[in-house]
C-alpha distance (Angstrom), angle and dihedral (degrees) to the residues before:
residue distance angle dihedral
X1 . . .
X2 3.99 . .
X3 3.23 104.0 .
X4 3.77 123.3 114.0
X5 4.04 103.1 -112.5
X6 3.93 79.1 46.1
X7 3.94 86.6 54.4
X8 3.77 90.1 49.7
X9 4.05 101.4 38.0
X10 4.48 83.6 43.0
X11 4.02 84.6 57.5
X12 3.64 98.4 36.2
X13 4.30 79.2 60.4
X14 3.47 98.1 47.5
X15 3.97 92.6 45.4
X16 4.17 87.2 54.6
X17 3.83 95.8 48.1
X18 4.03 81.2 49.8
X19 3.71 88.8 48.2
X20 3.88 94.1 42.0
X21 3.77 93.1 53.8
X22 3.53 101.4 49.0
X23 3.70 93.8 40.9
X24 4.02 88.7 57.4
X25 4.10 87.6 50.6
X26 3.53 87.2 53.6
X27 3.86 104.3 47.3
X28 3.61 96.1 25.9
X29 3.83 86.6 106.8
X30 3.87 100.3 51.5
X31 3.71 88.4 43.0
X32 3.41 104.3 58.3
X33 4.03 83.1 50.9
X34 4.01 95.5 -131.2
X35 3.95 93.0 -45.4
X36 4.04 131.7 112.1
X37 4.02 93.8 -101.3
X38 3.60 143.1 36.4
X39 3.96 111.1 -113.7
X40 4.12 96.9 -148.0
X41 3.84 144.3 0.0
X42 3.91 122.8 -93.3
X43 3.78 96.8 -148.6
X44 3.58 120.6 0.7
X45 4.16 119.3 -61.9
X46 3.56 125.3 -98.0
X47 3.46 103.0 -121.0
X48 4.12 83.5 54.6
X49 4.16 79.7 89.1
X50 3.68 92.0 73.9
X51 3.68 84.4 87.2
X52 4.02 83.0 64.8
X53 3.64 83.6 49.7
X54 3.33 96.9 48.2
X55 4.39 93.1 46.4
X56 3.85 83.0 54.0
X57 3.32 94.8 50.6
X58 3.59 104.9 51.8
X59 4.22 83.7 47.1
X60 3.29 86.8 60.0
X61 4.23 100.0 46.4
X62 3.70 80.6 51.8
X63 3.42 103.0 58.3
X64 4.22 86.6 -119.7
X65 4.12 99.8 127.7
X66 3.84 124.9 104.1
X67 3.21 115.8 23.8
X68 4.07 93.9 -14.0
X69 4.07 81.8 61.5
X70 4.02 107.2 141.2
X71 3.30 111.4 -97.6
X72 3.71 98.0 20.8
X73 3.47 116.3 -129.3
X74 4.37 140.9 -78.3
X75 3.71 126.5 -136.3
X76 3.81 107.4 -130.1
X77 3.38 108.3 167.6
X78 3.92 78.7 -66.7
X79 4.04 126.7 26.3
X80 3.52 117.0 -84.4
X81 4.25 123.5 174.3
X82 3.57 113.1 -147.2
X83 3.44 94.0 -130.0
X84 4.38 93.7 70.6
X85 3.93 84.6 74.7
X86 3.75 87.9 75.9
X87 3.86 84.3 62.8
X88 3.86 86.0 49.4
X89 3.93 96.3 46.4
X90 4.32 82.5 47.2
X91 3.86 91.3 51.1
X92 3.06 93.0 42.7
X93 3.51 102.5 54.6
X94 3.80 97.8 41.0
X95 4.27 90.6 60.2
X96 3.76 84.8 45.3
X97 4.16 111.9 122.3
X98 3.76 94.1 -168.6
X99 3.47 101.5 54.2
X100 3.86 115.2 85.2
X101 3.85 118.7 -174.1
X102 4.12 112.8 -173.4
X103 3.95 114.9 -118.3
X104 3.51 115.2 -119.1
């Protein structure tokens, strides 16, 4: 995934998990409504991207990376491969405010 929408969607990623951490140091407090512990997630969890990890890594026991990637990849001005807008969707979701996940 060297393409340039890749570059762009990769930092877009990177910039939410940023985002998503700092915004849970911030708010921990008035989440966890005067108690020890925050009751649920605003925005997915970080370690929800080892499912990203975990796509990549069976691509890569299966000899699918380069240009083999799944997917392939689209010319848009710049090359993008399909499969970067599962790092979008993940970003995505872990900056979201409306989406509450319970804590376990």
């Amino acid at each position: 995934m060297r393409g340039g929408w890749d570059r762009v969607v990769l930092i877009y990623f990177v910039g939410c998990g940023v985002s998503r951490l700092a915004r849970y140091n911030v708010t921990a407090e008035v989440l966890s409504e005067g108690g020890d512990k925050v009751k649920d997630f605003e925005g997915t969890p970080i370690p929800s991207s080892l499912v990203l990890v975990m796509v990549l890594a069976v691509a890569a026991w299966r000899d699918r990376l380069g240009a083999g990637l799944y997917f392939g990849s689209v010319e848009l001005g710049l090359v993008m491969h399909p499969i970067v807008l599962m790092f979008a969707l993940s970003g995505s979701l872990m900056i979201s405010k409306t989406l509450r996940i319970p804590k376990l």
